[in-house]
N, C-alpha and C positions, 0 to 999 in steps of 0.2 A: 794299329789294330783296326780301326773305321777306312782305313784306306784297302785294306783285305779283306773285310767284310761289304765294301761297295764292290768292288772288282770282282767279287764274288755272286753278288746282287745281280752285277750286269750282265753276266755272263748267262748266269742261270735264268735270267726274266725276260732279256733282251737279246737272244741267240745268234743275231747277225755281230754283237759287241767282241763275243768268241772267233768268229770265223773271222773278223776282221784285225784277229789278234788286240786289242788293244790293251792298253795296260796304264794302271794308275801309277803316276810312278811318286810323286812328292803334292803335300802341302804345305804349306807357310803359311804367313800372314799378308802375303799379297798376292799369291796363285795358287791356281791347283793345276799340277803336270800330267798330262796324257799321253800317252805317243802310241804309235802302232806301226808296223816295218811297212814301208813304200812297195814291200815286193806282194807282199798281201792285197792291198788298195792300191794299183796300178792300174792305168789306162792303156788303149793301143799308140800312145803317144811317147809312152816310161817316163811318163810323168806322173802326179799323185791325181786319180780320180776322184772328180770332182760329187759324186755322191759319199765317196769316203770322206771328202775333207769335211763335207755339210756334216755329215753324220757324227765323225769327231767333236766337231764343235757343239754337236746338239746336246749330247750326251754328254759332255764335257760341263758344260753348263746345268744339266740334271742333275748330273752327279753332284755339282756344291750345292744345288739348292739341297740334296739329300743329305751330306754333313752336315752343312747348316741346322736342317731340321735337328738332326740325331746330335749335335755339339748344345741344343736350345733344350732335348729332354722329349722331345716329344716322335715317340719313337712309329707311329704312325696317321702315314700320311699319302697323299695323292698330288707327284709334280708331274703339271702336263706345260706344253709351250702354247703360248698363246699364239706368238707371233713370232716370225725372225726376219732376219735381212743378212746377208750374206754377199760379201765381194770377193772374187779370187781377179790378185791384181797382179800376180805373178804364179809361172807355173810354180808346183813341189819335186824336187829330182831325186831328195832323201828320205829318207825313214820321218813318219808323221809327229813334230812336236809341239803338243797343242799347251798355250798358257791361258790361262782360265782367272781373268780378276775377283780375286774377292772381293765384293760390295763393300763398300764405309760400312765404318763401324755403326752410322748414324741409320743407313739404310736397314742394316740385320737389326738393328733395336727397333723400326716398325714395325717393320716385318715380322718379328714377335710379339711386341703387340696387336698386331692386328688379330695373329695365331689363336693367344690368348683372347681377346675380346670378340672375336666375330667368326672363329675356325675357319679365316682364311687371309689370304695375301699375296701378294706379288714380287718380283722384285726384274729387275735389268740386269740380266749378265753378258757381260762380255768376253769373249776371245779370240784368240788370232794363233795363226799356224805362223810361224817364220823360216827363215834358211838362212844362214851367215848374216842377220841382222837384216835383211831386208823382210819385211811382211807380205806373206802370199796370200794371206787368207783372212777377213778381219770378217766378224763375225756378234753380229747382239739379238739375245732374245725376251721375251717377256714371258717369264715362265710364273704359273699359277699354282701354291698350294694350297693343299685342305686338311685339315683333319678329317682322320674318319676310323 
């Protein structure tokens, strides 16, 4: 349900997330799945352009800090990035599959706390685009919430 309701989020808030097709596709307990079709986010090269892949991973990483929020209870809030760092160390020739780590359990319990005590917090997320096991895309940011 929270994964139809973010894809939903993104689409309507963030309107390049639409055009670039993308799509939430699974969470677990150790990723959150994105992907969006190579034929959408293509360069003059037919390889995955590289402001698509940034983008995937950006938004990729929004999107859990926003379950995150909404799994903690607290149903509004404001995630911006602070900062990121991005390598593409291999082209993408396929359809975009971006894995997104979810934070230790140790980090989401500050990061609550903090929520609670000071109506804000941070946290490090990481992701990487891969192809047949090798990693094309590796990807971390420092994304900032607030209540509000």
């Amino acid at each position: 349900m929270l994964l139809k309701k973010l894809k939903n989020k993104i689409h309507s808030e963030i309107p390049l997330t639409a055009f670039m097709h993308i799509d939430i596709k699974n969470c677990d307990d150790k990723y959150l799945l994105t992907t969006a079709p190579l034929s959408m986010n293509i360069n003059d090269k037919g390889t995955g352009f590289a402001g698509s892949l940034s983008t995937l991973t950006t938004i990729s990483g929004w999107g859990l800090c926003w379950l995150l929020t909404q799994e903690m209870g607290f149903e509004n809030t404001s995630i911006v990035i602070l900062k990121s760092d991005i390598s593409f160390t291999k082209p993408v020739t396929k359809d975009l599959n971006c894995l997104t780590k979810i934070p230790s359990s140790q980090d989401i319990e500050v990061l609550k706390n903090k929520l609670i005590k000071k109506g804000s917090g941070s946290l490090i997320i990481k992701s990487s685009i891969s192809e047949d096991e090798n990693t094309c895309v590796s990807f971390e940011g420092v994304y900032v919430i607030k209540l509000i």
